[in-house]
C-alpha angles and dihedrals in degrees: 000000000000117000113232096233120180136216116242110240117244134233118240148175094269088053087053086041086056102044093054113046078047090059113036081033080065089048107044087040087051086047101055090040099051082045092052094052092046090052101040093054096044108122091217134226127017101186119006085219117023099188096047086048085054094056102067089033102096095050097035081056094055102049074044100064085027083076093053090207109165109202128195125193129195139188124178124153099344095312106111107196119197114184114181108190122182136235096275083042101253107137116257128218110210128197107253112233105166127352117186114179112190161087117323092217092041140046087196095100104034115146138188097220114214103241116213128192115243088178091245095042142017107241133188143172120249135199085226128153128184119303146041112350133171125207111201112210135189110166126169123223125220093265096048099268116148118218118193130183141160099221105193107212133190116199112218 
């Protein structure tokens, strides 16, 4: 009887070769993928010129708190609830300017909520599922003021 006995098989140069366009090929392919998502979701531009819009910051801050508006901001199922209260605590009823309701990593589901007097808030239905929302604010007050504020939500 004769034992079939094999010959182990050899590394060589071409297996190396192999091994590491595969590997660094996975890494380089996850790379461009995670930076094109990155990239492709990215809501854009805050300020068009950051410089020139810090110029004015410190100055638009302070007319800001000068109003002492405290503002408090719910969302609970869909109903997005926005009470402004003075100073002396009387509800204030700001002129709208710009309302953007949405994600803070997407502009996909932005959304302009319609905004309705209650006559102590300003309420609005909103298309919301569970999870991290922003809602992007810029109100004017009786006497020109503009207030602006990034309110983070969470829908419950």
């Amino acid at each position: 009887m004769t034992a079939n006995v094999q010959k182990p098989r050899e590394f060589t140069g071409k297996h190396m070769l192999a091994l590491f366009v595969g590997g660094f090929g996975i890494i380089i392919t996850v790379n461009f993928g995670m930076a094109y998502m990155a990239i492709s979701t990215f809501p854009g531009v805050e300020a068009r010129s950051p410089y020139v819009a810090s110029q004015t910051f410190e100055v638009n801050r302070a007319a800001q708190d000068a109003l002492g508006w405290d503002v408090v901001t719910t969302l609970d199922d869909g109903l997005l609830t926005l009470s402004i209260k003075d100073e002396a605590g009387l509800p204030v009823q700001p002129k709208i300017l710009k309302a953007i309701f949405g994600r803070a990593t997407h502009t996909g589901e932005d959304h302009t909520p319609d905004f309705t007097w209650t006559g102590t808030a300003l309420t609005a239905m909103v298309p919301s599922r569970d999870g991290y929302w922003n809602l992007r604010l810029e109100l004017e007050a009786d006497d020109g003021t503009i207030f602006r504020r990034r309110i983070q939500l969470r829908d419950t």
